[in-house]
Each structure stands twice: as structure tokens, then as C-alpha cells.
TIBA-185314 format. One record per residue (C-alpha): residue number from 1; chain; x, y, z. Coordinates in Angstrom, 2 decimals, padded with zeros to 5 digits. Layout:
N
<atom num="NUM" cadena="A" east="X" north="Y" up="Z"/>
...
//
This chain:
133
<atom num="1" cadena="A" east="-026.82" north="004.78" up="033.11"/>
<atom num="2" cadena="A" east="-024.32" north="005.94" up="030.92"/>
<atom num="3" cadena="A" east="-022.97" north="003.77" up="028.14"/>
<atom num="4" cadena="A" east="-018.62" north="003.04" up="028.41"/>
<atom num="5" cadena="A" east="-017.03" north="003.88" up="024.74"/>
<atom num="6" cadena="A" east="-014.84" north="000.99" up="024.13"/>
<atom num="7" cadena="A" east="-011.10" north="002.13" up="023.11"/>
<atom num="8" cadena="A" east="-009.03" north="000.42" up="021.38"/>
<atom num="9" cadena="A" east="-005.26" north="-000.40" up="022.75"/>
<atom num="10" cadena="A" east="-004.20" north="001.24" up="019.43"/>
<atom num="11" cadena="A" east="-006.15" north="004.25" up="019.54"/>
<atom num="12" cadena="A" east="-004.12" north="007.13" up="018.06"/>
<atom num="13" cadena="A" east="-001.47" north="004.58" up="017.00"/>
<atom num="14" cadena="A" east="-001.74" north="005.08" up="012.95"/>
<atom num="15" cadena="A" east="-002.84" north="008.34" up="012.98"/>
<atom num="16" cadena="A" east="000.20" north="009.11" up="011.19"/>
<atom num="17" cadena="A" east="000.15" north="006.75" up="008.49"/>
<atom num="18" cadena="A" east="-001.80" north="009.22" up="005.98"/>
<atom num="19" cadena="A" east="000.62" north="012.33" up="006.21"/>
<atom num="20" cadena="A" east="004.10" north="009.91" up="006.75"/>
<atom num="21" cadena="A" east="006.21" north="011.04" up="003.67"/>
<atom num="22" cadena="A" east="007.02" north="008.21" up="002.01"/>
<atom num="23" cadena="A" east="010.33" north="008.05" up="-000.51"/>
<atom num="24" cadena="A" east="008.85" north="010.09" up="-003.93"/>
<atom num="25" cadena="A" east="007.58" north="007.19" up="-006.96"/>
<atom num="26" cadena="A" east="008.70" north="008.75" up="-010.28"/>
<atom num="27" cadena="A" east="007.05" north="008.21" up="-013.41"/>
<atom num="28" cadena="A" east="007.79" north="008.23" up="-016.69"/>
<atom num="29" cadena="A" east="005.58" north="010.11" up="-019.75"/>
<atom num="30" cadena="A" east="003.28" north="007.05" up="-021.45"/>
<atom num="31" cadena="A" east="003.58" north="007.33" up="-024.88"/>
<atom num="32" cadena="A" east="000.42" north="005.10" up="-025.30"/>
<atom num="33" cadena="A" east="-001.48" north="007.33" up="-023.52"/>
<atom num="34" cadena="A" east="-004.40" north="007.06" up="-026.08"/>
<atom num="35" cadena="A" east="-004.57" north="003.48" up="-025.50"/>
<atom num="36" cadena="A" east="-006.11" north="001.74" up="-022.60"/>
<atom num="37" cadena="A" east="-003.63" north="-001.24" up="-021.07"/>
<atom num="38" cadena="A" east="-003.00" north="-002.58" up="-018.09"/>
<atom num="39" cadena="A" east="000.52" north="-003.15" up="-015.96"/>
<atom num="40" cadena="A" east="000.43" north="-005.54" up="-013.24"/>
<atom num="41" cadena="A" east="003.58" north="-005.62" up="-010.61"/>
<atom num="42" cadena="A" east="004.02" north="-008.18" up="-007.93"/>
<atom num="43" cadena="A" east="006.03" north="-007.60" up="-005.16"/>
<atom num="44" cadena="A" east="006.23" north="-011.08" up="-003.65"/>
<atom num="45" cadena="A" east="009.16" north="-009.98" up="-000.72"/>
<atom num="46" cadena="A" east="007.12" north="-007.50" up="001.31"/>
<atom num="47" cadena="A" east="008.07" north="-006.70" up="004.83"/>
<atom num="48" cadena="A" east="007.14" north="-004.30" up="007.38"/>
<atom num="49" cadena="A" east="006.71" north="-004.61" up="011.54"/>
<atom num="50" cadena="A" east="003.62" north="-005.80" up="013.43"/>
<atom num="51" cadena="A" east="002.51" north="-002.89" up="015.48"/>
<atom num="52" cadena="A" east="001.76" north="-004.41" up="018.29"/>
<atom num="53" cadena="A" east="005.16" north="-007.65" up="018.86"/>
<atom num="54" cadena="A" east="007.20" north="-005.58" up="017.14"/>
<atom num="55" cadena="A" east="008.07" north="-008.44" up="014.71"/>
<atom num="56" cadena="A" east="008.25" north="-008.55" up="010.92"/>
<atom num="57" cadena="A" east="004.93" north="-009.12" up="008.94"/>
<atom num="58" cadena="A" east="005.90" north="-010.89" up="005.53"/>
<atom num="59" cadena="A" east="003.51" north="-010.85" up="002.23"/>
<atom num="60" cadena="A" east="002.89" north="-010.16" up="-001.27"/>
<atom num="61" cadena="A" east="001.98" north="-006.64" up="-002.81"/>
<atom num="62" cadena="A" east="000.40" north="-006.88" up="-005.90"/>
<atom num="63" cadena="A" east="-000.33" north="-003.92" up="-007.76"/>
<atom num="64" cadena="A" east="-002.30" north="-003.32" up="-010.97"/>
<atom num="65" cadena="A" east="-002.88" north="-000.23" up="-013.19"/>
<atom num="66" cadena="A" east="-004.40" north="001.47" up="-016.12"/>
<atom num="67" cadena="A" east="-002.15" north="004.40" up="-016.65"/>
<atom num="68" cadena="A" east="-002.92" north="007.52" up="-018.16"/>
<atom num="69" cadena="A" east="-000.08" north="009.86" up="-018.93"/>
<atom num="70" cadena="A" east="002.04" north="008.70" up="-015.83"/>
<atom num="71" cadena="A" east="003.80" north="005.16" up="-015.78"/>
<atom num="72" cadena="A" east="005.36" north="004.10" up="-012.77"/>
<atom num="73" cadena="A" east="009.49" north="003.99" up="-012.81"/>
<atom num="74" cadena="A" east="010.12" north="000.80" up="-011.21"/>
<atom num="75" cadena="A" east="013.67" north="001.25" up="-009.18"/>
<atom num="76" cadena="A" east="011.69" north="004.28" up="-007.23"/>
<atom num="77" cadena="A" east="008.96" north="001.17" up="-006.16"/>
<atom num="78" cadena="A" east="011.38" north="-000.97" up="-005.04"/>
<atom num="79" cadena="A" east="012.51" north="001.97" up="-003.07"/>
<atom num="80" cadena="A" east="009.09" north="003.26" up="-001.75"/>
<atom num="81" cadena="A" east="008.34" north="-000.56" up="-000.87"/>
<atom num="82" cadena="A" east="011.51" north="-000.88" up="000.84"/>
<atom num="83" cadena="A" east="010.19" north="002.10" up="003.39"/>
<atom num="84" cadena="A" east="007.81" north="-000.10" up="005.24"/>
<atom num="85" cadena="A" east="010.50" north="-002.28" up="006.23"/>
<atom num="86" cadena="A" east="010.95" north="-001.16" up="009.75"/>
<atom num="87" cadena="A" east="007.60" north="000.50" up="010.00"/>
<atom num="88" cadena="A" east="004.73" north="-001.00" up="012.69"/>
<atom num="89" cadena="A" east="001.68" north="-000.56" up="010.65"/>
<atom num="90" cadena="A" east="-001.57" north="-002.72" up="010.08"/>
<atom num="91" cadena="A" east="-002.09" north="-004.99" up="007.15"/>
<atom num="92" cadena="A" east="-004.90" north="-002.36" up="006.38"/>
<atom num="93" cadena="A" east="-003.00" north="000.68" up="006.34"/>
<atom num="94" cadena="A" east="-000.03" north="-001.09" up="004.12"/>
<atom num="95" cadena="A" east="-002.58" north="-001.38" up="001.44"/>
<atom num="96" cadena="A" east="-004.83" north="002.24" up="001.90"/>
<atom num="97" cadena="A" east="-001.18" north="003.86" up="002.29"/>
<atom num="98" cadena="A" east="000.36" north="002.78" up="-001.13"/>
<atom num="99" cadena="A" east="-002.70" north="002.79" up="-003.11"/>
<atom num="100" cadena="A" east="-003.30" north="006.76" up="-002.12"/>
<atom num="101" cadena="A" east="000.70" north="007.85" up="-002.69"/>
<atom num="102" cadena="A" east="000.42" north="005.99" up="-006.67"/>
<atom num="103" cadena="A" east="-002.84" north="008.01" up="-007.24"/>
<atom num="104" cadena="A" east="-000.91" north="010.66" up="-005.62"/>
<atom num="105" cadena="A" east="001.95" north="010.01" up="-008.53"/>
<atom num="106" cadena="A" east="000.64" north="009.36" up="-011.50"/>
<atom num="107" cadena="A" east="-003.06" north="009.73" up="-011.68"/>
<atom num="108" cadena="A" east="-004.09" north="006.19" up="-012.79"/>
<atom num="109" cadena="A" east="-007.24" north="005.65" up="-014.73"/>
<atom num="110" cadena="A" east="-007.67" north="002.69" up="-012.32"/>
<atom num="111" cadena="A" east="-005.58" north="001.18" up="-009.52"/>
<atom num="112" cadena="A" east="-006.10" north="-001.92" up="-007.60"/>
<atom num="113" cadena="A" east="-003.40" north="-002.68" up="-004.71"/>
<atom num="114" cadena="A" east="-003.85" north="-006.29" up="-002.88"/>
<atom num="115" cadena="A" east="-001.93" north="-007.17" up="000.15"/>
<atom num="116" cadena="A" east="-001.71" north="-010.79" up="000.58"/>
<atom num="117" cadena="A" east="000.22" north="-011.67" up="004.33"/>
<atom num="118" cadena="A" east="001.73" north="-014.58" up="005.10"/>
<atom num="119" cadena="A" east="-000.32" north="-016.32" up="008.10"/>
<atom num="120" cadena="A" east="000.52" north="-015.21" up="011.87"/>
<atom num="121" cadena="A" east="-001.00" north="-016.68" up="014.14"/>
<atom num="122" cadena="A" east="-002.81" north="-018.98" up="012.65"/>
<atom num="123" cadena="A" east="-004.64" north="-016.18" up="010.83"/>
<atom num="124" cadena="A" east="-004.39" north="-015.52" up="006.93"/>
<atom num="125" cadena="A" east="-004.89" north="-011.56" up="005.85"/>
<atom num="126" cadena="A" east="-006.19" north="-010.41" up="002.60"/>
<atom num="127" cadena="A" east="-006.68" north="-006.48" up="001.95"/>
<atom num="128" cadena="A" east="-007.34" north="-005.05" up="-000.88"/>
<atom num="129" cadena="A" east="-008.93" north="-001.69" up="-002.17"/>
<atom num="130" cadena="A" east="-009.81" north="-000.43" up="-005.83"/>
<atom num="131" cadena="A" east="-009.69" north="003.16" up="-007.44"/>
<atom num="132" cadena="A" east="-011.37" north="004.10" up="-010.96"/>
<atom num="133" cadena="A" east="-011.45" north="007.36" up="-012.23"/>
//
């Protein structure tokens, strides 16, 4: 007897997400370079679309970093964030998705990115995922 592969309804569904060019984060040179810091943003107005109603997901983005010779320019964030707004994605890929584009643009010594959703559903969602050089 053969076993069945369970598939999921979303199979194929976020394959996207990875490669979907995002709007570009600039930086800015960090003249502290030699010093190690830490920058924290929180983004407490987060939006984008629940994959499968179709209605908005709302939650904080908090973002912390250790720069290295890149700082993140702040008006390009607001503008990168402001991308997921009408973009069906899971809670997961929100938080995998941003932390690999601010590697991408500045090269942190470490980056932690923490998605905290509002609850749906009688469900509360936490993600989060940590990069050290």
C-alpha cells in the first residue's frame, strides 16, 4: 500500500516571496563603524493581506540591528514596509522576507526582525528570526 503525500491548499502559493523585488532600503555610511551599538525601530502600523480571506493582517514589526558600515535610511523603510500592504503573504514569510532584503542592504553585524500580529481568529502570532555574522 502506498502512502498519500498530504498537500497543502497553499502549495506553490509563496513561492514567490524570496525573489519578489521589494522597493530598494538605502543606507547611509556609519561613521561609528568602529564601535559596536545597537538601533532598534518599531513599526507598530504594519499591514499586509491574509492569503487565504483576502483581508488585512495588522501587527507590529520590530526591528533591531548592530550595523557595520551600512545604517538604514529610514523614509526608504517606511517605504519598503508600505509594500506589503496589499500583498497575501504568511505571518512567516513577512518576517523571513524583510530580515533577508536588510542583510541584503547593509550587511548587519546582527539583525533580529519580530513580527508581532494582532489576534485573528482567536489566534495570537509571534515570528521572529535572528542573524549574527
Amino acid at each position: 500500500m502506498s502512502e498519500k503525500k498530504s498537500v497543502s491548499l497553499y502549495e506553490d502559493k509563496q513561492d514567490h516571496i524570496p525573489a519578489w523585488k521589494t522597493p530598494e532600503i538605502e543606507w547611509f555610511a556609519n561613521v561609528y563603524s568602529g564601535r559596536e551599538y545597537k538601533i532598534e525601530f518599531t513599526i507598530p502600523e504594519f499591514t499586509a493581506v491574509c492569503p487565504k480571506t483576502g483581508l488585512p493582517d495588522f501587527g507590529t514589526i520590530f526591528i533591531e540591528y548592530s550595523p557595520k558600515e551600512k545604517c538604514i535610511e529610514l523614509k526608504s523603510l517606511k517605504e519598503y514596509v508600505l509594500a506589503f500592504r496589499n500583498v497575501g503573504i504568511f505571518h512567516e514569510n513577512v518576517v523571513n522576507k524583510i530580515l533577508e532584503d536588510l542583510i541584503q542592504a547593509v550587511d548587519p553585524n546582527y539583525l533580529k526582525v519580530i513580527g508581532d500580529y494582532n489576534i485573528r481568529g482567536g489566534v495570537k502570532t509571534i515570528v521572529s528570526r535572528e542573524y549574527k555574522k
